[in-house]
Residue frames as a rotation matrix with the C-alpha (Angstrom) as fourth column:
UNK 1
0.260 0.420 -0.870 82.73
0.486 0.722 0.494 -32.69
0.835 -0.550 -0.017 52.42
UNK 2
-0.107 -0.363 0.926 82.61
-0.493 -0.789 -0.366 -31.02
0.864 -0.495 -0.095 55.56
UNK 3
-0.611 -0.776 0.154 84.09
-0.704 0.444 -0.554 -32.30
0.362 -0.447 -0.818 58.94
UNK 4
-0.394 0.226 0.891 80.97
-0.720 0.526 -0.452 -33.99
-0.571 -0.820 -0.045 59.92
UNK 5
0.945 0.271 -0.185 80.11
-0.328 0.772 -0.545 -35.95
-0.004 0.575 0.818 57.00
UNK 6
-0.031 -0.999 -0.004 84.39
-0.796 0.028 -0.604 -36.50
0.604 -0.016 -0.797 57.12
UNK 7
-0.775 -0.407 0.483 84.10
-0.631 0.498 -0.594 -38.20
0.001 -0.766 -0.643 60.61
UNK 8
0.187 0.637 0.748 80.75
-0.671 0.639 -0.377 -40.55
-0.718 -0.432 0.546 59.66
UNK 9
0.718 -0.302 -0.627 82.63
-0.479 0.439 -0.760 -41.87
0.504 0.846 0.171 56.87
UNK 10
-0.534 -0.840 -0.095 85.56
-0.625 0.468 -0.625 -42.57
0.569 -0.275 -0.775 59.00
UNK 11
-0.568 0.026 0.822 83.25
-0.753 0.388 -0.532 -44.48
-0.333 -0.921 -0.201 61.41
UNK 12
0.209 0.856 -0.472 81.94
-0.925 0.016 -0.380 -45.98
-0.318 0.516 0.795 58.93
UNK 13
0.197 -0.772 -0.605 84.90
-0.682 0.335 -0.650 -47.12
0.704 0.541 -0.460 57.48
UNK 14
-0.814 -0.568 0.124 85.89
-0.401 0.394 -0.827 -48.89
0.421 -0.723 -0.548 60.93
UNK 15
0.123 0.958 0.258 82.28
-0.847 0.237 -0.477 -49.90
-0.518 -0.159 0.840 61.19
UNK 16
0.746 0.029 -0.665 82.85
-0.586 0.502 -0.636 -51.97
0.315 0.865 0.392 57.94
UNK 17
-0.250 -0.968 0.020 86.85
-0.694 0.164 -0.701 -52.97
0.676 -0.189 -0.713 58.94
UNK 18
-0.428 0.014 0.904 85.47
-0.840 0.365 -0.403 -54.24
-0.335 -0.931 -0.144 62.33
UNK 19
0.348 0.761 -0.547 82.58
-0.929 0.201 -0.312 -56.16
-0.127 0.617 0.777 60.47
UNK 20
0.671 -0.276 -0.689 85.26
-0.372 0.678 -0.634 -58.17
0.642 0.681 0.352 58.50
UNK 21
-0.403 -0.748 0.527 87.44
-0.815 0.031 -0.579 -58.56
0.416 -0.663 -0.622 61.19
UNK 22
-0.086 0.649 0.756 84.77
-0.787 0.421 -0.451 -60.44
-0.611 -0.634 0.474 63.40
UNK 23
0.698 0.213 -0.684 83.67
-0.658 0.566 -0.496 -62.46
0.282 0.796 0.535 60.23
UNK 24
0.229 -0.644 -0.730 87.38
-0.440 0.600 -0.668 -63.79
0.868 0.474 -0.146 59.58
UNK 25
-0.588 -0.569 0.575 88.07
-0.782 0.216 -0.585 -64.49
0.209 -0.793 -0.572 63.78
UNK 26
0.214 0.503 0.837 85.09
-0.678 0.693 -0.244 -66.67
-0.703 -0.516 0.490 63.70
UNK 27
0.585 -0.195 -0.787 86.05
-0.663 0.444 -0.603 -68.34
0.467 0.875 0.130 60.38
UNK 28
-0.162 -0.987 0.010 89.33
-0.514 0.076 -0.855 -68.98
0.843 -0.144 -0.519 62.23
UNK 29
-0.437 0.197 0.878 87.77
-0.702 0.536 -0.470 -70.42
-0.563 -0.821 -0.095 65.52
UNK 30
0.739 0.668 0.090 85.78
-0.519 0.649 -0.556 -72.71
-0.430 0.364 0.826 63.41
UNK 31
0.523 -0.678 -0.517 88.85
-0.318 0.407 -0.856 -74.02
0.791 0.612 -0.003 61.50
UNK 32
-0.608 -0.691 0.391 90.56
-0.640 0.135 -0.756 -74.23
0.470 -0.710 -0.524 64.76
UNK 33
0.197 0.940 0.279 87.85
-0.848 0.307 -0.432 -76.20
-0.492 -0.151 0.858 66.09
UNK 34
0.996 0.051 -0.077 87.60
-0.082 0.869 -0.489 -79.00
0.042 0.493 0.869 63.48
UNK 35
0.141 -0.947 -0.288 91.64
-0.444 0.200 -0.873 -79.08
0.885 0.251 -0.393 63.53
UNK 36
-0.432 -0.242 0.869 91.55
-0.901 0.169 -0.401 -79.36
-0.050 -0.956 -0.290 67.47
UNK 37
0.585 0.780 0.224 88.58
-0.705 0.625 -0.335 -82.59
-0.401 0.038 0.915 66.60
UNK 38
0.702 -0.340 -0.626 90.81
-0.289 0.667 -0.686 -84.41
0.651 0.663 0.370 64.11
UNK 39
-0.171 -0.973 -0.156 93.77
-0.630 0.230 -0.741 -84.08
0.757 -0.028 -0.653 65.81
UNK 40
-0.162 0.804 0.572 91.77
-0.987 -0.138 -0.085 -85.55
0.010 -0.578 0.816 68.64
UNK 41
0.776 0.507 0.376 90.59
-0.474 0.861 -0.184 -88.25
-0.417 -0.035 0.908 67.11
UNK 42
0.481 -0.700 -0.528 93.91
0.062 0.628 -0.776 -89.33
0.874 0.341 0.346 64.92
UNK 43
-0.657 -0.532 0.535 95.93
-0.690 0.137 -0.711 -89.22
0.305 -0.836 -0.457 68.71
UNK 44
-0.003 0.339 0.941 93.22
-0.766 0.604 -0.220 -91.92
-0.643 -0.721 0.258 69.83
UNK 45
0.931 0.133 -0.341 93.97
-0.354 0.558 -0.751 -93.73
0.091 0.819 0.566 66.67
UNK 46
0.104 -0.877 -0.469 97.63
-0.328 0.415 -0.849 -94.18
0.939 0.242 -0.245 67.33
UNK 47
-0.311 -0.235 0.921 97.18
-0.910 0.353 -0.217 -94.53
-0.274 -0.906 -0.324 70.93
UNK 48
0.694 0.720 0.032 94.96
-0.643 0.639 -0.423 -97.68
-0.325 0.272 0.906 69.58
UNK 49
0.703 -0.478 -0.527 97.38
-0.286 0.488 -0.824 -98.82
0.651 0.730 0.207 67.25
UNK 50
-0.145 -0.981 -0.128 100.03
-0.430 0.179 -0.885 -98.64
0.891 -0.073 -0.448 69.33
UNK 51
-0.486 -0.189 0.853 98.53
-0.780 0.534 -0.326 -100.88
-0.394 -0.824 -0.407 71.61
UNK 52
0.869 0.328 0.371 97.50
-0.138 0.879 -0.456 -103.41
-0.476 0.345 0.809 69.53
UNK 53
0.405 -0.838 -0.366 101.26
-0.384 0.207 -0.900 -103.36
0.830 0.505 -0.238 68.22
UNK 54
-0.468 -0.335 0.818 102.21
-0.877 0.058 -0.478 -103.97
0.113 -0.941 -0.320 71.96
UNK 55
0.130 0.249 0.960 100.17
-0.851 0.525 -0.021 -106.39
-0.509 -0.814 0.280 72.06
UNK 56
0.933 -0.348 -0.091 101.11
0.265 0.836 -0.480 -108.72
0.243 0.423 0.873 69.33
UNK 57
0.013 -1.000 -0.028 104.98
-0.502 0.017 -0.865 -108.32
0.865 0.025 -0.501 70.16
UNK 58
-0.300 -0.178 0.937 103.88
-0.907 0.357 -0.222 -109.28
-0.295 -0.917 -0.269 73.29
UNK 59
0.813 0.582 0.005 102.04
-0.383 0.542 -0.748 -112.35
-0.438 0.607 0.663 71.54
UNK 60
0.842 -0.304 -0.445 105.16
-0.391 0.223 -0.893 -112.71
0.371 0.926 0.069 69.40
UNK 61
-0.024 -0.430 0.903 107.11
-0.966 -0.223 -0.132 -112.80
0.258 -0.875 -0.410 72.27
UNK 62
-0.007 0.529 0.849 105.28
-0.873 0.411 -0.263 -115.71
-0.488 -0.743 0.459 74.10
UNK 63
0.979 0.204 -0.001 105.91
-0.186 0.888 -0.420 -117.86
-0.085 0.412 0.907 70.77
UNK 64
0.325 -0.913 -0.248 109.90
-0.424 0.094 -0.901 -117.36
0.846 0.398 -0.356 70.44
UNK 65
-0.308 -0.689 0.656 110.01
-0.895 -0.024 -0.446 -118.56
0.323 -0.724 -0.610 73.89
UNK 66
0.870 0.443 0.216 108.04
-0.342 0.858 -0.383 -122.23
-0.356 0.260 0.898 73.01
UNK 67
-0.278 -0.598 0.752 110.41
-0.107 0.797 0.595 -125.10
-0.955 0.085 -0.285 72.97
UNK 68
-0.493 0.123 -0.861 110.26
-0.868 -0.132 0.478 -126.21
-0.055 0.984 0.172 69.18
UNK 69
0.780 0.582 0.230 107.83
-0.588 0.807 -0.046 -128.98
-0.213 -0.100 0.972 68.30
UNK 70
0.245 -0.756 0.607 108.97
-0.283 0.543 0.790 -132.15
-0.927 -0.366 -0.081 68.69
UNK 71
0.787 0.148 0.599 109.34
0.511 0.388 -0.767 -133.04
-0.346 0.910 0.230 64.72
UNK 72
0.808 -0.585 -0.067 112.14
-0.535 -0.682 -0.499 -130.35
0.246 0.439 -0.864 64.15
């Protein structure tokens, strides 16, 4: 093999390298992506929850401080 078939193999090679490279970084942005979506959405899920817990304590509140009926 002589030096110029040598050096279009090598650019080949790194032709090919780059290729897969690209491939797997978008794989990876796409997985990042949907991870960045869930987490998203499961942080407005607990913000949710965790005001509807607020609000029954507050609720639960509002009965422990009711006089007891009169039958007790």
């Amino acid at each position: 093999m002589n030096s110029s078939e040598s050096l279009q193999q090598q650019i080949t090679d790194l032709e090919c390298k780059f290729a897969f490279q690209q491939e797997t970084i978008d794989t990876l942005n796409s997985e990042v992506t949907k991870q960045w979506s869930i987490i998203d959405a499961l942080t407005k899920k607990i913000e949710r929850m965790t005001n509807q817990l607020l609000t029954l304590d507050d609720t639960a509140n509002d009965t422990r401080n009711e006089p007891p009926p009169p039958h007790y």
